[in-house]
C-alpha positions in Angstrom: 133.6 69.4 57.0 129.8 69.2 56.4 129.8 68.6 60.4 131.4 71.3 61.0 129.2 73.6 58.5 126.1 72.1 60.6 127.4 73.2 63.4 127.7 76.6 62.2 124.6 77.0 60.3 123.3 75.7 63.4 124.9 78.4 65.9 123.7 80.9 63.8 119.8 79.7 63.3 120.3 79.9 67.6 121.8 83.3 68.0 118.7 85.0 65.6 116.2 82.8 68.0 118.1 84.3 71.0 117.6 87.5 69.5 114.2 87.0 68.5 112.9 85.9 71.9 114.0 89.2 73.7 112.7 91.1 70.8 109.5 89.4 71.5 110.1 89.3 75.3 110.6 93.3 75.3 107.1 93.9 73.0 105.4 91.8 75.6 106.8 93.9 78.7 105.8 97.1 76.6 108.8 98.6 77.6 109.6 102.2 76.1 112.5 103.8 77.7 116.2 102.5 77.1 118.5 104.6 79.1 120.0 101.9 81.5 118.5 98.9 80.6 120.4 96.1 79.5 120.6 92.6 77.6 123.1 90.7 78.7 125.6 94.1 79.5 124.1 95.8 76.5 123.9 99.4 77.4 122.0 102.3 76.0 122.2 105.6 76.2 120.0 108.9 76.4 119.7 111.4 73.6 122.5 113.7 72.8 124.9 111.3 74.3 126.5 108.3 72.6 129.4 105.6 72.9 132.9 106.0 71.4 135.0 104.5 70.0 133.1 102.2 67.7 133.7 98.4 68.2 136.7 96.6 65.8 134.9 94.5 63.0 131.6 96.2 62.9 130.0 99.2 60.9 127.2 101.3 61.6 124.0 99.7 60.4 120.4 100.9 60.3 118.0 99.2 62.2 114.0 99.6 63.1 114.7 100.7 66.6 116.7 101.2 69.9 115.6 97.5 70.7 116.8 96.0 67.4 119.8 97.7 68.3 120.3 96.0 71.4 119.7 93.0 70.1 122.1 93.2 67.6 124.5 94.2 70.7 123.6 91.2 72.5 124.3 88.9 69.4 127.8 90.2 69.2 130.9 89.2 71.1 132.5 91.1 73.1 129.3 94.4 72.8 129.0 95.8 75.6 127.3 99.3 74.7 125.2 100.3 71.8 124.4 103.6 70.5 120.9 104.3 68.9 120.7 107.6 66.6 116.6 107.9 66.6 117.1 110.9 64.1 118.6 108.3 61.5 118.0 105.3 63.0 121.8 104.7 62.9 122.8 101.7 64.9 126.5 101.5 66.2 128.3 98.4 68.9 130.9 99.3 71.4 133.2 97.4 73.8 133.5 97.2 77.5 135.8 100.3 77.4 134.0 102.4 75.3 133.5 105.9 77.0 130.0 108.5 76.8 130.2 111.5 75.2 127.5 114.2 74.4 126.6 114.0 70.2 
């Protein structure tokens, strides 16, 4: 058991690194537009648009920006889309068959 609580403790510690180094790796790049860009099949969107419906098992969090919210995509199994609310920094994850439509 205390293997197995390593292990996860573990996997955890390296999926906040992972998320960490493209945090970092997107500062570097200085890269300020989201609309199409992607992290590992993360996709944004453009203002006045937005994913639905809303991924099983997660809830709307807030986060700092659109890039913390792809990160927190890219973290998650099975994200494929995010949506990024700039007006309340409202962070939501989507799956692969999540459809746009205008806010």
């Amino acid at each position: 058991l205390a293997q197995d609580t390593r292990r996860a403790v573990l996997q955890q510690v390296l999926m906040v690194c992972r998320g960490v180094l493209w945090l970092a790796l997107w500062h570097y790049l200085g890269t300020k537009v989201f609309a199409g860009f992607a992290i590992d099949g993360c996709l944004g969107v453009v203002a006045g648009e937005a994913w639905e419906p809303a991924m099983p098992g997660t809830s709307i969090t807030t986060e700092v920006s659109w890039q913390v919210c792809q990160a927190r995509c890219a973290l998650a199994p099975a994200c494929a889309r995010f949506t990024y609310l700039q007006q309340n920094s409202a962070c939501s994850l989507h799956g692969s068959k999540a459809s746009l439509h205008a806010e």
